[in-house]
N, C-alpha and C positions, 0 to 999 in steps of 0.2 A: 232112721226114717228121713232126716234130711236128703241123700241123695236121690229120694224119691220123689221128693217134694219139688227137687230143682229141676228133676227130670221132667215132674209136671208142668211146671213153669216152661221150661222152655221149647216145651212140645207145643204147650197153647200160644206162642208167641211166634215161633215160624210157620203153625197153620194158620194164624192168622193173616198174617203176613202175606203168603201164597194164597190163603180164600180172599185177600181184597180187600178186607177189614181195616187194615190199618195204613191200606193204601192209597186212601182218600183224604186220612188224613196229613200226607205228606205233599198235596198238591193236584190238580189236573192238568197239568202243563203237557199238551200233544209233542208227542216226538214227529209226527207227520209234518206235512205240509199244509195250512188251511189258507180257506179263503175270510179272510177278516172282514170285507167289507165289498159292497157292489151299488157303483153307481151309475147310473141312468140318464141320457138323455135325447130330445127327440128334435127331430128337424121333417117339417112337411116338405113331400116331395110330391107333384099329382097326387095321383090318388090312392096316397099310403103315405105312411112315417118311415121315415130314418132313423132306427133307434142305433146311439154308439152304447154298448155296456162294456164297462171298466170294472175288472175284475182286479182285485187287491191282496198279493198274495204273501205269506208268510213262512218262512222256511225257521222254526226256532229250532230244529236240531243243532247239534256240535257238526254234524257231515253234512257232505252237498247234496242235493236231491237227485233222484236218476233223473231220465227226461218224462218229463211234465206235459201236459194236454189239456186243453179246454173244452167241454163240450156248452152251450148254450142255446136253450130252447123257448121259444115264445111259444103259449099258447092263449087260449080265448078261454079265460079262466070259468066261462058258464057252462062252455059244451063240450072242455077239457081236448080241443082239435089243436093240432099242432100247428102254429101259422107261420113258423119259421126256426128254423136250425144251424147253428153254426158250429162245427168241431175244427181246432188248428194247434197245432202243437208250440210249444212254446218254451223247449229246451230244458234248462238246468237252474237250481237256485241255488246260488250258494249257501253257505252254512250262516244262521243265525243272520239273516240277511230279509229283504221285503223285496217285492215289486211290483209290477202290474203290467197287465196287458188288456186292452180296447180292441171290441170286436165290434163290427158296423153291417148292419143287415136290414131289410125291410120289412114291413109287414103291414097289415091291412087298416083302414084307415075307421078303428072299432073305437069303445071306449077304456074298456082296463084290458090290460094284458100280463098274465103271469110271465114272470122272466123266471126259468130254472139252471141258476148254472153247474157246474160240477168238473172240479177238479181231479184229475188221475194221473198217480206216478207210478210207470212201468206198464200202465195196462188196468191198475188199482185202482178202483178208485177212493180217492182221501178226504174232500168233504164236496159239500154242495151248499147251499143257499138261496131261499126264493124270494121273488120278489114281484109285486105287484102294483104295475105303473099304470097313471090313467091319463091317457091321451086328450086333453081339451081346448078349447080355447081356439080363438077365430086364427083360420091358418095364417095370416101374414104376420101374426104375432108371432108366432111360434115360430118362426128362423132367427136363430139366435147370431146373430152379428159377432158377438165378442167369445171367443172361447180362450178360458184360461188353462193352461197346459202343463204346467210344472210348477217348480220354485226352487229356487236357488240360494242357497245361505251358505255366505262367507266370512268369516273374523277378519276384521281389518287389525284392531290390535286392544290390547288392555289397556284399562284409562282408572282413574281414580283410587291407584294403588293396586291395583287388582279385582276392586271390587263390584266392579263396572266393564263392561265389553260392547266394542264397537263391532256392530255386524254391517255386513252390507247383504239386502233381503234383493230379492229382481227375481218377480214369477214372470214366468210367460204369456204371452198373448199373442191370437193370433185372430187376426178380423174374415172370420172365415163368410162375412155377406159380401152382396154383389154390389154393395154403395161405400163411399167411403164417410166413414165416422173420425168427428173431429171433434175438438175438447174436452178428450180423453183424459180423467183425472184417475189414477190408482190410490187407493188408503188400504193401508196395511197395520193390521192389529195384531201384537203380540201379545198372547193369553196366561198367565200365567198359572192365574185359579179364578175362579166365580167372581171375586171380587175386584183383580188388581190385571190393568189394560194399560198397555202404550199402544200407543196412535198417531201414524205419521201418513203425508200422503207425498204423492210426485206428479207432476204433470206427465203426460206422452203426449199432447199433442195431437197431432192429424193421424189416423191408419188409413191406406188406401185396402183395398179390396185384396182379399188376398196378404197382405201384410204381414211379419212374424216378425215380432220386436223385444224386446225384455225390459220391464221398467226396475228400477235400481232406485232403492232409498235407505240410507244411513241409519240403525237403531242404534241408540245408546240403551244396555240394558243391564239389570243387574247382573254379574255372573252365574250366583250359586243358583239362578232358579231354569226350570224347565220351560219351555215355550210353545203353544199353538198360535199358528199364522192364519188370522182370515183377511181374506182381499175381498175388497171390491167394487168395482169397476164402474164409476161414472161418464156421462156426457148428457152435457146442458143440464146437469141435477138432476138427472134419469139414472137408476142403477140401471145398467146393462147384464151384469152376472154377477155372482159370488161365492166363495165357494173359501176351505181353508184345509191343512193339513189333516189327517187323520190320526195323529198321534201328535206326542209333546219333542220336540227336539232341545238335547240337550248341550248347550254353548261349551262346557269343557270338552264334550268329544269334538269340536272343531278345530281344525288347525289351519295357522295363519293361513292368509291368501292360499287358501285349498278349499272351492267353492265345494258343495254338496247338494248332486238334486232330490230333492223329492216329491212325489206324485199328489198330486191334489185332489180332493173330492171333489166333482163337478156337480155343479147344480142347475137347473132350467126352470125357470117358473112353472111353466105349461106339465109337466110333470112330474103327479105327485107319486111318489113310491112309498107303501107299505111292507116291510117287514111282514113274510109269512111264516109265523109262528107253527111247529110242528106239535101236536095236540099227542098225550102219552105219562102217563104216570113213568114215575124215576123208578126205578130198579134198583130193590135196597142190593146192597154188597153181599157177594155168594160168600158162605159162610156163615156170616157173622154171629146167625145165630148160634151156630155148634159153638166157636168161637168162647160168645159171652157164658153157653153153659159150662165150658171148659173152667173158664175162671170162676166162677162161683163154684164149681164141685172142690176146686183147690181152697178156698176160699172156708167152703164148709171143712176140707182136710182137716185146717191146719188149727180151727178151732176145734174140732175133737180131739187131734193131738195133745192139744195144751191141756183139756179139762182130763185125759187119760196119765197125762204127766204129774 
């Protein structure tokens, strides 16, 4: 009777397997391309907004992606009307690799607006994300003078036996108003967990109009830990913007004097965004019932066998 018993066994362990069952619990890690994160912001222009959205994108396969596409939809989230469109292609990602890409479009000068974006490789599409901005606040406010554009992190060298690292941090700025802003201070915070913050800041001085600059300040930081960057941006004791990384960057993967950019969450006062949550009960695992009844029929087997033995 044993090889019957194994043969049971092993018949309920690869249907399982192939129905889903025990495929969940090995992880949900997409082999696709997704969109992780989508930020929003808005600049009065006459009589409409300038929204830019920054799409955030994610390649965790081991291969590179085919070519890639953005579609992005505004609409008027009461009467569900389309108030603006933008689709543009946006090439290849490499493997196990991030990026992003900013699409800039108009649209009417209302109060919330659903933002839909939706990512597609090869013609497929692989995910999407909604979001819902709401346009307010007295229009001169709302031109945002200072926009932060990147960041750059560079190891200068190891200090204190190794257990310390000098970085050099320098995000970008770019004074995209039509005045020029002066006693521009940047502070930059490195995050490590909930609890534990370094905090340094730099001058830049005067921006004229139009201006793309990069401010540069020294961290001494521990090695072994991970880090989020939030900046931001003062003059005359006014924050101007703020905005910080969307993930932890880790100081071993740096190599000396080999800077690293990575893309920033931008944030605007005048525009708040909600996450649009998609409403739906979960879908247990196909299977799994047949599955669990497979094992307990082996299960009742193997206790008859014994009491027949």
């Amino acid at each position: 009777m044993k090889p019957v018993f194994l043969l049971f066994l092993v018949s309920v362990i690869v249907f399982s397997m192939v129905s889903g069952c025990l495929k969940q619990d090995l992880g949900d890690t997409p082999d696709n391309p997704f969109i992780s994160n989508v930020g929003v912001v808005s600049n009065s222009i006459d009589d409409s907004f300038e929204l830019k959205v920054t799409v955030y994108i994610n390649n965790p396969a081991i291969t590179d992606t085919g070519p890639m596409s953005l579609k992005v939809i505004s609409k008027d989230p009461m009467t569900n009307l389309i108030t603006a469109e933008r689709v543009e292609n946006i090439g290849y990602l490499k493997a196990e690799s991030e990026s992003y890409k900013s699409l800039i479009f108009n649209v009417p000068m209302v109060g919330k607006q659903l933002i839909e974006t939706e990512l597609f490789e090869d013609g497929v599409s692989r995910s999407n994300h909604n979001t819902v901005v709401t346009l307010t606040g007295d229009r001169n406010s709302l031109i945002p003078n200072i926009r932060l554009t990147d960041l750059s992190v560079e190891t200068v060298q190891a200090t204190n036996y190794g257990k310390d690292i000098i970085v050099n941090v320098a995000p970008g700025i770019t004074n995209e108003g039509a005045v020029e802003v002066d006693k521009v201070i940047v502070v930059i915070t490195a995050i490590s967990d909930p609890y534990t913050e370094y905090t340094g800041s730099t001058i830049v001085a005067n921006l004229d109009s139009g201006q793309r600059t990069r401010a540069s300040l020294q961290m001494t930081l521990p090695a072994k830990d991970m880090y989020k960057f939030k900046i931001d941006v003062l003059s005359d004791g006014k924050s101007l913007t703020s905005t910080q990384t969307d993930y932890f960057v880790k100081l071993h993967d740096l190599r000396t004097n080999d800077p690293v950019i990575y893309p920033l969450l931008e944030s605007d006062i005048p525009v708040d965004e909600e996450v649009v949550e998609e409403e739906g009960e979960e879908e247990p695992a196909p299977g799994f019932g047949i599955a669990l009844m497979g094992v307990m029929t082996i299960l009742a087997f193997s206790v008859l066998r014994k009491r027949n033995g």
